[in-house]
C-alpha positions in Angstrom: -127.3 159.2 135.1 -130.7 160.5 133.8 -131.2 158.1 130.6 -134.5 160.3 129.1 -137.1 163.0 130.5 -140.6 162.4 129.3 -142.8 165.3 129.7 -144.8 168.5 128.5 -142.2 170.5 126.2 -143.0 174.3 128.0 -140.0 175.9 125.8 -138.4 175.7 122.5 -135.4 177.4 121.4 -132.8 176.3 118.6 -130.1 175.8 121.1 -132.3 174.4 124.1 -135.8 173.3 125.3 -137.4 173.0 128.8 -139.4 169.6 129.6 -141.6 170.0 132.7 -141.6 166.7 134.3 -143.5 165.8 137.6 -143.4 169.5 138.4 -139.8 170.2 137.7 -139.0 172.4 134.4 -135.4 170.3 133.0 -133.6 172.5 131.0 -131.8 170.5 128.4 -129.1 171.5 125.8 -130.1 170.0 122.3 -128.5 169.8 118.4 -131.2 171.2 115.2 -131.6 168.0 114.5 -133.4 168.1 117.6 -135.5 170.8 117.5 -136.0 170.2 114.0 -137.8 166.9 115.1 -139.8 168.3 118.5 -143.4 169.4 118.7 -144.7 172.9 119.4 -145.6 172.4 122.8 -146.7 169.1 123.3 -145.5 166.2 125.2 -142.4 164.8 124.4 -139.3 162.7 125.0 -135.8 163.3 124.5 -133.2 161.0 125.3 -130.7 162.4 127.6 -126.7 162.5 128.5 -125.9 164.8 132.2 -122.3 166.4 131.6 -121.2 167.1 135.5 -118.3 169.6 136.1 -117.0 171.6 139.0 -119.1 174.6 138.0 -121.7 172.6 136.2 -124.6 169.9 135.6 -125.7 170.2 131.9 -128.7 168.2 130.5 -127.7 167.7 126.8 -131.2 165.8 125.0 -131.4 164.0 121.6 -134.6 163.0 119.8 -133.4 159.3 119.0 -130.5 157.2 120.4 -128.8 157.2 117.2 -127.9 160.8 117.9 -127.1 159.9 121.5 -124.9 157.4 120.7 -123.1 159.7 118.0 -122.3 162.5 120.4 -121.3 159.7 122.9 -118.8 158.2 120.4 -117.7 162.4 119.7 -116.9 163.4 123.2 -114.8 160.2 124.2 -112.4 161.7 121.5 -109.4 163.8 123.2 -110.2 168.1 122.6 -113.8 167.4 121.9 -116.3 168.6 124.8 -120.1 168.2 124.8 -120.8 172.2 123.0 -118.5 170.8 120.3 -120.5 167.4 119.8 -123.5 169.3 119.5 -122.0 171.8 116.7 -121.4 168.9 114.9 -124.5 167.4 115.5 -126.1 170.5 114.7 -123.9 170.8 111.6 -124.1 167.6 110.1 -127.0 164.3 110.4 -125.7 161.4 112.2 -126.0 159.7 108.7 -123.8 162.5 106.9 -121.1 161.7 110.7 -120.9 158.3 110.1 -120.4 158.4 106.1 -117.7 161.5 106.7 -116.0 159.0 109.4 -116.7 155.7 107.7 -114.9 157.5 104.1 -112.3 159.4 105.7 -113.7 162.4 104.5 -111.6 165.0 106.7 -113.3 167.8 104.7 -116.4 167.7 105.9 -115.8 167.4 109.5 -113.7 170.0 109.3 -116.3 172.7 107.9 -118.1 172.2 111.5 -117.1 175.9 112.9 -114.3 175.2 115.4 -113.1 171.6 114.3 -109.3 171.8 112.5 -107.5 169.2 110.4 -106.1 167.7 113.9 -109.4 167.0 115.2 -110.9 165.8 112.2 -108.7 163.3 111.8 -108.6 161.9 115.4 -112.4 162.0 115.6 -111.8 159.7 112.3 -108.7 158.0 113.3 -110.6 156.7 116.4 -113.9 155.7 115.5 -113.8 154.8 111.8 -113.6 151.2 113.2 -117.2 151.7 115.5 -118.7 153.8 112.8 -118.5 151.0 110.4 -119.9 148.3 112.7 -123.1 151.0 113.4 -126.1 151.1 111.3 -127.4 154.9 112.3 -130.7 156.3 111.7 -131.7 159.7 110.1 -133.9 162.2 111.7 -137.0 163.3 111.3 -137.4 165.9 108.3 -138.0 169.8 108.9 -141.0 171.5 109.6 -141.5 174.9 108.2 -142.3 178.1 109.6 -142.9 181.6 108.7 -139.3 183.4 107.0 -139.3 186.4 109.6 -139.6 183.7 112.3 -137.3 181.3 111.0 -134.4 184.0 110.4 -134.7 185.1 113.9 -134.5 182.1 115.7 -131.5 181.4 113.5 -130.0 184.3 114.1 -130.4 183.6 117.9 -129.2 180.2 117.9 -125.9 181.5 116.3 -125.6 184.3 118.7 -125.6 181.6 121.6 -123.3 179.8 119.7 -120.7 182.3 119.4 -121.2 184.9 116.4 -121.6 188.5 116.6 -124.7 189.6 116.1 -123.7 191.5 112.8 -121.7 189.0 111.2 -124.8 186.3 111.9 -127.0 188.7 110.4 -125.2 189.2 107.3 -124.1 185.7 106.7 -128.0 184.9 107.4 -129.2 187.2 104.6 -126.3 186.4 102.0 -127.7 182.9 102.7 -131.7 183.8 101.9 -130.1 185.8 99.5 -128.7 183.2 97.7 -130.8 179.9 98.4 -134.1 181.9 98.9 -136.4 182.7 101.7 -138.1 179.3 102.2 -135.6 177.6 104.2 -136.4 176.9 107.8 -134.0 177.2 110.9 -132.4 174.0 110.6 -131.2 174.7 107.0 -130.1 178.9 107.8 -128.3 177.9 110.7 -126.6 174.5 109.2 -125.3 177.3 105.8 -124.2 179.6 108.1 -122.2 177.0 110.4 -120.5 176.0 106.9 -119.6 179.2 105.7 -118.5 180.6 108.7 
């Protein structure tokens, strides 16, 4: 198991960075919270988790342990894989996981885009009982960046996540529409996950 990669961040994306590391470039899967919290292109550190399957090793990297744990505790539940741990993590903050779980608040684990009322409840039914014994960090805050540049990179990261290109592109501008254009990527993508 690879526990963390320490190293010079040489790419950035919403949806995934690459870590050079002795000479070998790690391409690792990560949550906005995430990227939210990572340099420009500076060294950096991200906890990591190595999903193997037949077809596949996948890095998947986390800024702090409290998120690592979090997805940990998400995909031992039955019908939740790792890209569905990290739409949650993307969706919602560790803190805003753990209150959902910790209330019984079905609702909003169930406005992460492809989570129904089934899995909601057994990602609640099982680990209401380790949420409550965890005390769980927050992240850091967001960074801002120019609005052409943000609304890309959102519209990007929600391409690679599954929307059409059109429908990302309308929900993004009904979003700066209605909250205005000074939100960074984090924030587009996390509306757009919630109204989809």
């Amino acid at each position: 198991m690879i526990a963390y990669i320490d190293g010079k961040l040489t790419h950035k994306d919403p949806t995934y960075v690459i870590i050079e590391a002795n000479g070998v470039g790690y391409q690792i899967k990560i949550s906005l919270s995430t990227y939210s919290s990572l340099p420009g292109s500076e060294r950096c550190k991200l906890h990591t988790y190595l999903h193997i399957k037949e077809d596949a090793h996948t890095l998947y990297g986390f800024a702090t342990v409290a998120e690592k744990d979090a997805f940990l505790h998400l995909i031992s539940i039955s019908g939740v894989g790792p890209n569905t741990g990290l739409m949650i993590l993307s969706s919602l903050s560790v803190e805003e996981i753990q209150q959902a779980i910790v209330r019984e608040d079905v609702r909003t684990i169930q406005h992460v885009k492809g989570i129904g009322a089934k899995t909601a409840q057994r990602i609640i039914l099982e680990l209401k009982d380790k949420m409550k014994k965890e005390v769980m960090l927050t992240d850091a805050p967001v960074s801002a960046a120019a609005y052409n540049t943000n609304r890309a990179e959102a519209l990007s990261a929600l391409v690679t996540l599954g929307f059409a290109k059109n429908v990302a592109e309308k929900t993004l501008d009904a979003i700066i529409k209605r909250e205005g254009g000074s939100l960074s990527v984090e924030e587009l993508i996390k509306f757009a996950l919630k109204s989809s």
